[in-house]
C-alpha positions in Angstrom: 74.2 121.2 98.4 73.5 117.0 98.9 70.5 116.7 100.5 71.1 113.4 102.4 70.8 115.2 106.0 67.1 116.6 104.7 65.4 113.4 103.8 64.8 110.0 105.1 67.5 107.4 103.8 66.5 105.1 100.9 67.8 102.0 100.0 70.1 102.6 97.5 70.1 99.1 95.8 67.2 98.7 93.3 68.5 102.2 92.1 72.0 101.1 91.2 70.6 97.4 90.2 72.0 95.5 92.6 70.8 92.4 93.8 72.9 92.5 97.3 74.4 95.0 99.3 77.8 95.6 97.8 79.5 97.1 100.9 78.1 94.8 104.1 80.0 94.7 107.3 78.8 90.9 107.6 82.1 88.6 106.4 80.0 87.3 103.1 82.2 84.5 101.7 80.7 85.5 98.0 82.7 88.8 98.0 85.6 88.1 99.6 88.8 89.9 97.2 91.9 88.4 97.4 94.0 91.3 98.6 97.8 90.7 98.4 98.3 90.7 101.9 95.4 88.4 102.9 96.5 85.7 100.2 100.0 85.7 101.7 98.7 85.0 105.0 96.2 82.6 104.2 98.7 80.3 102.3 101.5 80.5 105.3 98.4 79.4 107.7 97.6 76.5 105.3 101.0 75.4 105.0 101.7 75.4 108.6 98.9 73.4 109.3 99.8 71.1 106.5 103.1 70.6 108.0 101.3 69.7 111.8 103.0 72.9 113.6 101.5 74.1 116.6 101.1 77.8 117.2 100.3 80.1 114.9 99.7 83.8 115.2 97.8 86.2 112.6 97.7 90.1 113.7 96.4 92.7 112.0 94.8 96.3 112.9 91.2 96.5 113.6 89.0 96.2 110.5 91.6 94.9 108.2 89.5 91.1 108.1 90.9 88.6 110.6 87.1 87.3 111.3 86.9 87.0 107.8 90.2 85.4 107.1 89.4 82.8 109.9 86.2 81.9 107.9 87.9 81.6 104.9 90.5 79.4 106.5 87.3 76.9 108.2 86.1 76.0 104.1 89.8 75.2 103.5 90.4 72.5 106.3 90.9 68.7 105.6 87.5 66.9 106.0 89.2 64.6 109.3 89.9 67.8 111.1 87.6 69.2 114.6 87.3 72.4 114.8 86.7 74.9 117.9 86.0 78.4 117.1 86.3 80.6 120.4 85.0 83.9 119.4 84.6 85.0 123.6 88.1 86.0 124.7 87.2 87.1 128.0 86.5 83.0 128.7 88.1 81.9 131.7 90.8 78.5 131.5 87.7 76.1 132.3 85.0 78.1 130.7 87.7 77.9 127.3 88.0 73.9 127.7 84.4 73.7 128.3 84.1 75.1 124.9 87.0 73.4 122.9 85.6 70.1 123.8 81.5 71.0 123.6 82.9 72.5 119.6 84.9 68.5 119.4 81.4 66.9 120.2 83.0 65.1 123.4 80.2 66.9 125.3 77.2 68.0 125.5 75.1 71.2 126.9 73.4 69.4 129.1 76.8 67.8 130.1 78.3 71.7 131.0 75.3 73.3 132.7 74.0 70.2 134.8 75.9 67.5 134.2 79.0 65.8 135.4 81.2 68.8 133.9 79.8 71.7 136.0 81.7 71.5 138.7 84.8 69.7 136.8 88.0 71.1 137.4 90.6 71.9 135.0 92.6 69.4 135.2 89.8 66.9 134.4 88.9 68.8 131.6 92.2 68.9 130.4 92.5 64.8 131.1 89.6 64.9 128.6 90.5 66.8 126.2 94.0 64.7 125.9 92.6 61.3 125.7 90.6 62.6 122.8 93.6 63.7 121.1 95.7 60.6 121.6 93.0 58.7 119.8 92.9 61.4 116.5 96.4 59.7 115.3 94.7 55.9 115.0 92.2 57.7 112.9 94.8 60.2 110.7 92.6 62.9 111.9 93.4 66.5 113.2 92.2 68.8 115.6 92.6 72.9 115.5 91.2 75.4 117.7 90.9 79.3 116.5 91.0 82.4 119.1 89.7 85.5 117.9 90.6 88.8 119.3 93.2 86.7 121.2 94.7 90.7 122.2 91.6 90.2 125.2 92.9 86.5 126.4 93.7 87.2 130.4 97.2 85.7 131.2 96.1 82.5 133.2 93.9 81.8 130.2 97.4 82.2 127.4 99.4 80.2 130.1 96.3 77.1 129.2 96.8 77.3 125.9 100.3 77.2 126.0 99.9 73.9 127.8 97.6 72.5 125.7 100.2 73.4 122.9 102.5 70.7 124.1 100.3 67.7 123.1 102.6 66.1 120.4 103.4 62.9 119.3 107.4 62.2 118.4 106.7 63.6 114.8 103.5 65.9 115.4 101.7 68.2 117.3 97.9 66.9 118.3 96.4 70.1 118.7 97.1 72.8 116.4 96.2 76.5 117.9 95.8 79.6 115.5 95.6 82.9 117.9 94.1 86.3 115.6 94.0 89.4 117.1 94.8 93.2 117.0 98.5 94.5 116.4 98.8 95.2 120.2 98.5 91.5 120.9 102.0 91.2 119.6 103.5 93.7 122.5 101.3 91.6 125.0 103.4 88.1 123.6 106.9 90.1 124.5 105.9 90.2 127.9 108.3 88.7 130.8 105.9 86.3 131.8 104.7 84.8 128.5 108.7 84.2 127.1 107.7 80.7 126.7 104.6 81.2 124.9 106.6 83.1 122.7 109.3 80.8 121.8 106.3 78.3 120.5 104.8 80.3 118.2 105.9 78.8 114.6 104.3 81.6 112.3 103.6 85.1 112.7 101.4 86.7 110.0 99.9 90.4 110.0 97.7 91.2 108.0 98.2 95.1 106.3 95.6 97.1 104.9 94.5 97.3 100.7 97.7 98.7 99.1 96.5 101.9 97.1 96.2 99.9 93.6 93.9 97.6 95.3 91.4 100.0 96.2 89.4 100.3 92.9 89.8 96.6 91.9 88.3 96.1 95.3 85.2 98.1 95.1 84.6 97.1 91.5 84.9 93.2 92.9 82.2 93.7 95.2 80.2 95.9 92.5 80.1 92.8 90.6 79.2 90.2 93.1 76.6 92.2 93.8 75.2 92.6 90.4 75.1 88.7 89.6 72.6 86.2 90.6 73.2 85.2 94.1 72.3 81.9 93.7 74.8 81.4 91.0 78.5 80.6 91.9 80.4 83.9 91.5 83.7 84.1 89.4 86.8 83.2 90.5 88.8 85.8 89.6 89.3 89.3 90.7 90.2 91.2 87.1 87.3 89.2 85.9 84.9 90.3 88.5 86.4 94.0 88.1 85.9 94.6 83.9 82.2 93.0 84.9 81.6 95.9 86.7 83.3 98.3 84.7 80.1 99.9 82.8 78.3 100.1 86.7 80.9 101.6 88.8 79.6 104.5 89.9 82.7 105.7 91.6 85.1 108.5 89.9 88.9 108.1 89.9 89.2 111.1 91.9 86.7 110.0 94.3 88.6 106.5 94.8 91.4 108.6 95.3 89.8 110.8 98.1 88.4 107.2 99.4 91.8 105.4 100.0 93.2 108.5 101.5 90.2 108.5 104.1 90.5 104.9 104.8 94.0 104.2 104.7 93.1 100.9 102.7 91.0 99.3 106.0 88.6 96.8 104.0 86.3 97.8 106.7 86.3 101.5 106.5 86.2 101.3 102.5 82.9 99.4 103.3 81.2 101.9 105.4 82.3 105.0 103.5 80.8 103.7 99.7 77.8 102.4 101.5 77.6 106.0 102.9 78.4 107.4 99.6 76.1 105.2 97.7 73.3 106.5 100.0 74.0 110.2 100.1 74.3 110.1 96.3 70.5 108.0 95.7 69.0 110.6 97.9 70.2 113.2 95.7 69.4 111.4 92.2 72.9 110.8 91.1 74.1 108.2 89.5 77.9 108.8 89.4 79.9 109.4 92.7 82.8 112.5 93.2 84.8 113.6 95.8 82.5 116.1 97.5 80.0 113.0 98.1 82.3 111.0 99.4 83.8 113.8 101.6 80.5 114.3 102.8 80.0 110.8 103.6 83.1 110.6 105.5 82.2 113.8 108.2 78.9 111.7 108.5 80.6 109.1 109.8 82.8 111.0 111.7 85.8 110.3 109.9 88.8 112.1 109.3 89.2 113.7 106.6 92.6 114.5 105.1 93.3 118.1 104.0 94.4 117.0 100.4 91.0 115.6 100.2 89.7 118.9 101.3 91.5 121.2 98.8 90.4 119.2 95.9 86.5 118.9 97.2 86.5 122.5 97.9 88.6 124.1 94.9 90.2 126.9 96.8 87.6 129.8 96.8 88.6 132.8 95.5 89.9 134.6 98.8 92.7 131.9 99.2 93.5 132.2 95.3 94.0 136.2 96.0 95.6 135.5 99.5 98.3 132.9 97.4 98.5 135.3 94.3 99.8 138.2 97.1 101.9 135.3 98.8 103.8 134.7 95.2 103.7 138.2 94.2 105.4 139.6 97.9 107.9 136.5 97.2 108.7 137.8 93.7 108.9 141.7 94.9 111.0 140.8 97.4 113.5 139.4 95.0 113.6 141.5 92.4 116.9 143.8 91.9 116.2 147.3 92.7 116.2 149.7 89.8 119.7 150.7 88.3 121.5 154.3 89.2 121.0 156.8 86.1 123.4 159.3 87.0 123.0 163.1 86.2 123.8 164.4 82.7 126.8 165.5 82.1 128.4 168.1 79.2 130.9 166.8 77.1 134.1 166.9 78.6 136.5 169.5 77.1 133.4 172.2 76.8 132.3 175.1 78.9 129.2 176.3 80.2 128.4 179.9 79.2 129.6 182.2 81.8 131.6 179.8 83.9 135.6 179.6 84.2 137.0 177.1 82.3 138.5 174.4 84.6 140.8 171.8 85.0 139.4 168.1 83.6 138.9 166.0 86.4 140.0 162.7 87.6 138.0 159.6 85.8 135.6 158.6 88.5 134.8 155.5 88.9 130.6 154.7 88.9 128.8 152.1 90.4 128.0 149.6 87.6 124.3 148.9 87.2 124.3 145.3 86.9 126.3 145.3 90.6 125.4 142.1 92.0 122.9 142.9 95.1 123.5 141.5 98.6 121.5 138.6 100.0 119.6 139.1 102.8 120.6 138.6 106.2 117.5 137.4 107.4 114.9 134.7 106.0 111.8 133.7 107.4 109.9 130.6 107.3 106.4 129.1 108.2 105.9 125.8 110.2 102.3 124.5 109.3 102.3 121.4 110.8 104.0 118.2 112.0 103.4 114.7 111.8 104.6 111.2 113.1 104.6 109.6 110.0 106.4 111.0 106.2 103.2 110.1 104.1 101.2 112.5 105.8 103.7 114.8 105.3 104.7 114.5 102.2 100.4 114.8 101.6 100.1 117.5 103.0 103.0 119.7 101.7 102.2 117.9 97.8 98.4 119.7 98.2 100.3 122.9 99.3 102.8 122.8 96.5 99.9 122.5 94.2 98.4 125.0 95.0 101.1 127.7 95.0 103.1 127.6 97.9 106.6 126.8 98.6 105.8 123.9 100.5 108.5 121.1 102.1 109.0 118.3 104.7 112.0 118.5 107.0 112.6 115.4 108.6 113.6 114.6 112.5 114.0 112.1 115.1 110.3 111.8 115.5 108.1 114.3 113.9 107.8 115.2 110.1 107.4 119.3 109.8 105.8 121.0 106.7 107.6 124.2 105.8 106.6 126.8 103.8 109.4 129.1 102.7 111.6 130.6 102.7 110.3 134.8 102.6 113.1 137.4 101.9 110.6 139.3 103.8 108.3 139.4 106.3 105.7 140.6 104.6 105.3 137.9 102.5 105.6 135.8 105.2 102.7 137.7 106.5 100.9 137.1 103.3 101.3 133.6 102.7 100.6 132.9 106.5 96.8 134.7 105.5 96.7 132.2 102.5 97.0 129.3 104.8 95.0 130.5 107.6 92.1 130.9 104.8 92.4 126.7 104.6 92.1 126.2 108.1 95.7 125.8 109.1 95.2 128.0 112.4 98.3 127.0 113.9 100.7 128.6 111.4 103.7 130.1 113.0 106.6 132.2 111.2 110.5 131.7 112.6 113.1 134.0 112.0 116.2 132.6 110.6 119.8 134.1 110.1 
């Protein structure tokens, strides 16, 4: 049993050698990993900006790295270009100009709580803000503002910025806009009222989470920046950064496994749960990391944990064993061909028994043959465990079943994807293998009859 619930926590870092927390929620630039996904985006916002387009819109769902993406994309602009970070999205209009021309360095503090600005209205703001940009082109500069968690912006405040988006030149735009937020943000664009806003958007990215190869290379990445000197510039490359952590990865393959399942490849989720694991598994003086820690991590964080994750941490105690052994042992009985008809013996035609008439022979009869082929049932039956939106899951949850014994598929439909377990020649085994799943916590188990 871990212990990590009966002692105080420890840190887990001079234990593993580290010289930085590997597995920080703060968006360190030093262990950034170049997922797939994030690379793609990041050179599509680049180019766009390279080419002077206007609106830009990266989406992704929460935890995924947008923050950190926008940082990454800040170290990559040209020297001549002003910058305005708005990481408030419940700003009003004015409060947001205040801000975009406080972050230009066209005003000052002082300027916006007692100055000439306080009681400005927007359209002197705005006045402002577009004589600065008409001078940016004598001086073959640019100017870009960034909106995190742009899914909060009010309406009034989206209308502003589309406005603001209009500042061009005959050959470029002067203010270039990049809008981040979660996936719902995208529903919120397709509204009635926000068609135009829409229709000026030159590049929609989304950002998707790790693919499942890119777990492991992505924990072993931040292994390694965590081992090196952090004052020395860390290495470029992600294999590089991986085999440098090979020897130190405390991680099993199984419990990676059990770690992308739980995650679902959210950078931000992998974080918390091998900080969590790394924890549990110094307070209980291991060095190497399996899927029962890291299962046991997850319920402390209050994560879900997937029932393939459960069946391998728990290894199917005996009672399920015996409950699936009775399932496939009901399923074979109740297929097997009953027993063939030994007739009664017979004397030799032609003889007679003492003391008995001789008689007539009789007419060949014609007897059953043993090896008659035997009737299918009428009736089947079937069990429906459990139904999900999406086909992964499914296909999950029925590949745990089938591994452990049962007759386990998915059966597709407009909406839902259903797990079956079947079919039973009988109801019995239906019965049985119904006790089998109960036994792994799949209370909701019903049998259908079918003809």
């Amino acid at each position: 049993m871990l212990q990590a619930a009966r002692r105080a926590p420890e840190d887990y870092e001079p234990y593993y050698g580290f010289r930085q927390t590997p597995f920080s929620l703060t968006p360190n630039p030093r262990f950034v990993f170049p997922a797939s996904s994030h690379e793609r985006t990041l050179q599509t916002i680049l180019h766009a900006l390279a080419r002077r387009e206007g609106l830009m819109l990266v989406t992704g769902d929460i935890g995924c790295g947008k923050t950190t993406l926008c940082r990454r994309l800040l170290a990559m602009l040209p020297p001549r270009t002003f910058i305005s970070v708005i990481l408030n999205p419940f700003l009003t209009a004015e409060d947001l100009l205040k801000q975009v021309l406080l972050d230009f360095g066209l005003v000052s503090n002082a300027d916006i709580r007692g100055g000439a600005l306080t009681n400005a209205s927007c359209h002197d703001l705005v006045r402002t803000l577009h004589d600065f940009l008409g001078s940016l082109a004598r001086l073959n500069a640019s100017a870009v503002i960034i909106l995190d968690e742009a899914q909060d912006l009010t309406l009034r405040t989206i209308e502003q910025i589309r406005l603001l988006s209009n500042y061009e030149t005959d050959s470029a735009k002067l203010l270039q806009i990049i809008l981040a937020g979660q996936t719902n943000l995208e529903t919120i664009l397709e509204l009635e009222q926000l068609r135009q806003f829409g229709q000026r958007i030159s590049r929609r990215c989304r950002l998707e989470p790790l693919e499942p190869g890119e777990v492991r290379p992505y924990i072993a990445w931040r292994i390694a920046v965590a081992l090196a000197d952090p004052d020395r510039p860390v290495v470029a490359r992600a294999e590089q950064r991986a085999r440098e952590a090979v020897d130190a990865f405390p991680f099993s393959r199984a419990a990676v496994r059990a770690i992308t399942r739980i995650s679902g490849g959210v950078p931000r989720v992998i974080n918390l749960l091998c900080d969590r694991a790394l924890e549990t598994a110094r307070a209980n003086a291991l060095l190497r990391i399996d899927t029962h820690i890291v299962a046991e991590s997850a319920r402390d964080l209050k994560l879900a944990v997937p029932f393939a994750v459960s069946l391998i941490e728990q290894r199917a105690p005996a009672a399920i064993l015996l409950a699936s052994a009775v399932c496939a042992l009901s399923i074979v009985a109740a297929r097997q061909l009953p027993p063939a008809h030994v007739a009664p013996a017979m004397p030799p035609q032609g003889t007679v028994a003492p003391g008995a008439a001789p008689t007539a022979p009789s007419q060949p009869t014609t007897e059953p043959s043993p090896m008659a082929p035997v009737a299918e049932p009428s009736t089947y039956f079937e069990l429906a465990v459990a139904s999900f939106r999406t086909a992964a899951r499914a296909r999950d949850v029925a590949g745990a079943l089938q591994q452990s014994g049962f007759p386990a598929s998915v059966v597709p439909s407009a909406q839902w994807q259903r797990v079956i377990v079947g079919p039973f020649d009988s109801r019995a085994a239906a019965e049985a293998a119904r006790a089998a799943l109960v036994a792994l916590h799949f209370d909701d188990v019903g049998i259908r009859e079918s003809p």
